[in-house]
Structures are given as C-alpha cells and as structure tokens.
C-alpha positions in Angstrom: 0.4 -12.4 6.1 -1.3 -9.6 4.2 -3.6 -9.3 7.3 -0.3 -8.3 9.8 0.6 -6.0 6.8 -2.2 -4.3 6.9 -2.7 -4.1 11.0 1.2 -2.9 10.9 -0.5 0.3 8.9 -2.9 0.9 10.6 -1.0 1.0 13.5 1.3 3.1 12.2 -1.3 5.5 10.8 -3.2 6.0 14.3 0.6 7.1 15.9 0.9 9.4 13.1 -2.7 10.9 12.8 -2.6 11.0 16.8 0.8 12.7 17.0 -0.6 15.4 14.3 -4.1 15.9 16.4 -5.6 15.3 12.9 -9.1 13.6 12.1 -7.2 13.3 8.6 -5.7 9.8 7.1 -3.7 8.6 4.7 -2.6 5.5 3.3 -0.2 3.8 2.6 2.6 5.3 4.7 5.4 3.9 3.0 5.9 2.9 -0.3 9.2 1.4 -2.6 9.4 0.7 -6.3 8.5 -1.0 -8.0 5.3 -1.0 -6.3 5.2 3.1 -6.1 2.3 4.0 -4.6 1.4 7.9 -3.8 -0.7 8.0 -0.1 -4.8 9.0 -0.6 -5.9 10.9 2.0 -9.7 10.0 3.8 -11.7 12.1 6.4 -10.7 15.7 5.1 -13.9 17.4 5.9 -14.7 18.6 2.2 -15.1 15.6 0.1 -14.7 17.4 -2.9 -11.3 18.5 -1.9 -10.4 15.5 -0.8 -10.9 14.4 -4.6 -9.0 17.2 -5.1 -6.2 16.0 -3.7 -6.4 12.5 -4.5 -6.2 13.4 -8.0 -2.6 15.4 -7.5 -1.4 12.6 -6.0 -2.9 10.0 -8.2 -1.5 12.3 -11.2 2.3 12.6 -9.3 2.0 8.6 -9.0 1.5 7.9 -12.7 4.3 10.8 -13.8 7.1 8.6 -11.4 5.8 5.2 -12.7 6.1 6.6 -16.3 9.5 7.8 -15.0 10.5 4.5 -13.7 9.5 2.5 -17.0 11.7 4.9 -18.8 14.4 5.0 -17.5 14.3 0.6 -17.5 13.6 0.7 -21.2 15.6 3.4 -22.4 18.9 3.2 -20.7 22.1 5.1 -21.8 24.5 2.2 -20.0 25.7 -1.3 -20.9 25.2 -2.4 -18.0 21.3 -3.2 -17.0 19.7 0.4 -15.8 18.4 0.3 -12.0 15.5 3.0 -10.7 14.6 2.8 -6.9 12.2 5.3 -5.9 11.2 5.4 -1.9 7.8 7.7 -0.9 7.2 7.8 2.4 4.1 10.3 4.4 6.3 12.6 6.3 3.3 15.0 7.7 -0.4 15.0 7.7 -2.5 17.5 9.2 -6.2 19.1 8.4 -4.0 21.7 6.5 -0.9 19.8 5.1 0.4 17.1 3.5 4.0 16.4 2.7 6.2 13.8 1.6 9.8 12.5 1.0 10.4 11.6 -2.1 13.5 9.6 -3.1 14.8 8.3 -6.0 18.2 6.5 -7.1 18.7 6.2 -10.6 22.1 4.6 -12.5 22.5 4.0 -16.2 19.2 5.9 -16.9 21.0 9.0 -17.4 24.1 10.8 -18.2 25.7 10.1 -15.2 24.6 8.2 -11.9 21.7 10.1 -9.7 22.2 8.9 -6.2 19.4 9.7 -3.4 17.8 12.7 -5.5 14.8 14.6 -3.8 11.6 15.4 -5.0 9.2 16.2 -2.4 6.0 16.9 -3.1 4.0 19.1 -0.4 0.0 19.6 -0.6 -2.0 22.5 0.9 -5.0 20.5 1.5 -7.2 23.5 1.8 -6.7 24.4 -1.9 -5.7 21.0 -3.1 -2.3 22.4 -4.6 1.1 21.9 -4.3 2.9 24.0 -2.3 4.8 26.9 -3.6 7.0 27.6 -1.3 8.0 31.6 -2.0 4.2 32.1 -1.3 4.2 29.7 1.8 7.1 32.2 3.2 7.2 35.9 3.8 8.8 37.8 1.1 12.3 37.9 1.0 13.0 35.0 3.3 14.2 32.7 0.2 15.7 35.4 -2.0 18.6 37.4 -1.8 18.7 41.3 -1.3 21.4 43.6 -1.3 24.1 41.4 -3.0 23.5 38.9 0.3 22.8 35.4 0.4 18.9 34.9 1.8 17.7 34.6 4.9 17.2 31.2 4.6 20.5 30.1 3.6 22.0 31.9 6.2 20.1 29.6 8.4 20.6 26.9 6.2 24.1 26.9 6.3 24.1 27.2 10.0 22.9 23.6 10.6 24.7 21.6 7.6 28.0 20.7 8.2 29.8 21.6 5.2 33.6 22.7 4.4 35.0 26.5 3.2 34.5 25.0 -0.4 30.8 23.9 0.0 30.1 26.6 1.8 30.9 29.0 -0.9 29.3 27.5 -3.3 25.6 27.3 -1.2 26.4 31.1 -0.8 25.8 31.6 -4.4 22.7 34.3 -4.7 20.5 31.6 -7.0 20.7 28.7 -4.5 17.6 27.4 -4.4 16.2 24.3 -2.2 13.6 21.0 -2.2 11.7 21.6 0.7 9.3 19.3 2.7 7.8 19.5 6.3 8.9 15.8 8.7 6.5 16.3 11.7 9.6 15.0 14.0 12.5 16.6 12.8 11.5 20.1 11.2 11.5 22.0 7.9 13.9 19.7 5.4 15.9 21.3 3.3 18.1 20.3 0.6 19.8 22.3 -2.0 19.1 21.5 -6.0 22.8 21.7 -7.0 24.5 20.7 -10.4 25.9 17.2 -10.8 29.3 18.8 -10.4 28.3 20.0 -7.1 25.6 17.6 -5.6 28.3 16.4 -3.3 27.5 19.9 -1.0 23.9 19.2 -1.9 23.8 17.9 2.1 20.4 17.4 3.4 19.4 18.8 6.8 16.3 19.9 9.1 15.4 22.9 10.5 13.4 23.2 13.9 10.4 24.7 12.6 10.7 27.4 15.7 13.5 28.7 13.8 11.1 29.4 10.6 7.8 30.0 12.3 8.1 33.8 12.1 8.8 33.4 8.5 5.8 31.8 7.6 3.0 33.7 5.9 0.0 32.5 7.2 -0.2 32.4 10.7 -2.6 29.8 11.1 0.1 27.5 9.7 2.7 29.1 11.7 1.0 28.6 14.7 0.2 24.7 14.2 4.0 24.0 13.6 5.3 25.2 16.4 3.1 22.8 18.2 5.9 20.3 17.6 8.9 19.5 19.2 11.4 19.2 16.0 14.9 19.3 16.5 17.7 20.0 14.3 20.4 17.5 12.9 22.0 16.8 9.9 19.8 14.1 7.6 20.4 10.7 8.5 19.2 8.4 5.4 16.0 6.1 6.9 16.6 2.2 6.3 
C-alpha cells in the first residue's frame, strides 16, 4: 500500500514539475492534520539555498504543529476542541514556491474559525517569504487619493459579492492573503474581522490581469506563461 502511495506522488509531482517547466521538486504535495507536513523542495540549483528554504518551511511546519496541539489542549469550549489544517503545493518553479494553507478551528478560540488562510509564498532565490508590497509595483496594493487600490478594484471585479460586502472591501485598509495556484491565477482573499469574514470571499485572478503590476519582470514574464483563468474559489475535496 505505502508503495501506490508513494507512486501516486510521484506521479503527481512529474505533472506538476512538467506543467511548471521546472527541474525543481517538492514533496509531499498534499498534506492534512494531523499529519501536517510542510513540502521540501530537491534540485534547486544552489544547495545552500535549497537549505535555505527547507529550513523556512521546516520552521512554518513546527509553528502549525505547535498551533494544532494548542488549540487541542487548551480549548475555550465544552465541547471537545477540533483543528484541521490542509497544506497543499499550489506552485513550484526555479523562482517560486507557494502554498494553500488551510485551517478550521472550533472551540480553540473565541468564536468558530472556519476555512481560514494562511498561505505562505517563498522566493526561492532569496529563500524568504514573500512580501507582497515589494513583489508588486508601488501603489498597486495601497490606496491613493482617498480611492480604494488598484488591486481591489480588480478584486472586487471578479468576487461576487452584494452592495453590503462590497462596501465594506472598499474600505482604504483592506488588505489580502495572497498565494500564486499555477492553474487558476493570483488567489486572493481578504483578512476581514470575524464580524465580517462572511464578505471575506476567496477568488483568483488571471495572472494576465496582474502581470504589468509585478515588479520584477523576470517574474512577470514566467507567469504569463500560463493559461489561468478567473472564477470564484471553489473549496478542493
């Protein structure tokens, strides 16, 4: 059995790496709690950045598994506290690496988290995380001029949200998890309140529609290589 596990893998891996023109691996491609397990990447042509890298994700790994025990063994409910956290390798390239964090938390906290974000996205020729206001040109995620941003204004253009949601995405602070899927695009989702997470809807962006925006051109050029289309979010299984 744990053979077919692993040939499944692989086999996903080589549609993935081939689909990215990437000599660049990773594994595993999917993981769930409570066997959270961050990808390590393998053929990145500088072995000590590779290390580099390895170490940000082994570090991210061990801050949601310290999450996870929390939140079991501290618990604010009655009832018995649940965490289930799903990673999952969303894009790989010699330049990039992102993926889709998700985590749904009840009786850990306050009040219920349901499907919460928390991407993480690695420039893998500096072995950091991505900071996103750098990654974009200057003003494309901040407002000017008592306007929203440019990128809620193209935000707000794909989700499907009512006069009331709407409104409050508008709001000049309105800031976003980001995280690159190499089918569908640039995925945005805003980080609202808990009073508000109900606009919070997730959606991606053709990354034609950003590739002017992005700062290095290099990068810019290598995502419009693929053929994303837009769509509101559809949870995966």
């Amino acid at each position: 059995m744990r053979s077919v596990f692993l040939v499944s893998l692989f086999a996903g891996l080589c549609c993935l790496s081939g689909s990215l023109q990437s000599q660049v691996k990773a594994l595993p491609l999917h993981s769930r709690s409570p066997v959270q397990q961050f990808p390590r990447i393998f053929g990145l042509a500088s072995k000590g950045m590779q290390d580099r890298v390895n170490v940000v994700l082994a570090d991210r790994e061990q801050m949601d598994l310290e999450s996870r025990r929390d939140c079991l063994h501290t618990h604010l409910s009655q009832l018995r506290a649940t965490y289930d956290e799903t990673i999952r390798l969303t894009y790989l390239s010699s330049s990039l690496l992102s993926i889709d964090v998700r985590s749904t938390r009840i009786g850990c906290d306050a009040y219920p988290n349901i499907d919460m974000s928390y991407p993480l996205t690695i420039d893998l020729t500096s072995g950091k995380t991505i900071d996103w206001t750098i990654f974009f040109k200057e003003g494309f995620l901040d407002a000017k001029d008592g306007r929203v941003s440019p990128f809620t204004s193209l935000y707000l253009l794909h989700a499907n949200l009512d006069k009331e949601c709407a409104a409050i995405l508008s709001d000049r602070g309105t800031r976003y998890d980001l995280w690159l899927n190499a089918q569908r695009g640039l995925m945005a989702k805003p980080s609202l309140p808990h009073v508000v997470q109900a606009c919070a809807e997730l959606v991606s962006i053709p990354f034609t529609e950003v590739q002017s925006a992005i700062r290095d051109p290099k990068i810019s050029q290598e995502l419009s290589t693929y053929q994303s289309t837009s769509a509101a979010y559809k949870p995966l299984p």
